[in-house]
C-alpha positions in Angstrom: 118.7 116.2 130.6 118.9 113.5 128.4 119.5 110.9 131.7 116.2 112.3 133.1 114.1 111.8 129.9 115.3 108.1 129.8 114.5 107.7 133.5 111.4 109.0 133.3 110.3 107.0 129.9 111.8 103.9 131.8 109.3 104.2 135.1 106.3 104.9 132.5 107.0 101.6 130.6 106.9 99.7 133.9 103.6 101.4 135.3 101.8 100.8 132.0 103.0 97.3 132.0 102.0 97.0 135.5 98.4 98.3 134.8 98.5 95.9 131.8 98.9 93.3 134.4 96.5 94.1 136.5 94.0 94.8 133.8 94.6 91.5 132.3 93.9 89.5 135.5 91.0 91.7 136.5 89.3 90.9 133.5 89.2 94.2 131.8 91.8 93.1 128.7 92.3 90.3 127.4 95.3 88.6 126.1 95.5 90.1 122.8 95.3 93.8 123.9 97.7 92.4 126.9 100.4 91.2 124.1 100.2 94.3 121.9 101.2 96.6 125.1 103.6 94.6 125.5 104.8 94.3 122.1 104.8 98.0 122.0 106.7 98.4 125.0 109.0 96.3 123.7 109.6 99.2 120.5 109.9 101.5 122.8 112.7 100.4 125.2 114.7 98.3 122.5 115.0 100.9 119.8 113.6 104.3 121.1 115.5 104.3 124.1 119.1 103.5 122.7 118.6 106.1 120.1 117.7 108.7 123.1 120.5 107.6 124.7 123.2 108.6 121.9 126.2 107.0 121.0 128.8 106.0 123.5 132.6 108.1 122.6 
């Protein structure tokens, strides 16, 4: 269950930072809204996701 979560947390990261892209270069966002997405992405797969995953016995 656990692998399925992560998955699914790991393909909404990359379509949100693939709509912040396009966003960005359509003109909607601009680079500081573009840099906080990203920023908070960032949170989210380098310390949420390791913590989902568990620790390795």
């Amino acid at each position: 269950m656990k692998r399925l979560l992560i998955k699914i947390l790991s393909i909404v990261l990359i379509l949100v930072m693939v709509a912040n892209l396009v966003l960005l270069v359509s003109g909607i966002f601009n680079s500081l809204w573009f840099w906080v997405i990203i920023a908070i992405c960032a949170v989210i797969a380098f310390f949420v996701m390791p913590k989902l995953k568990g620790k390795k016995t």
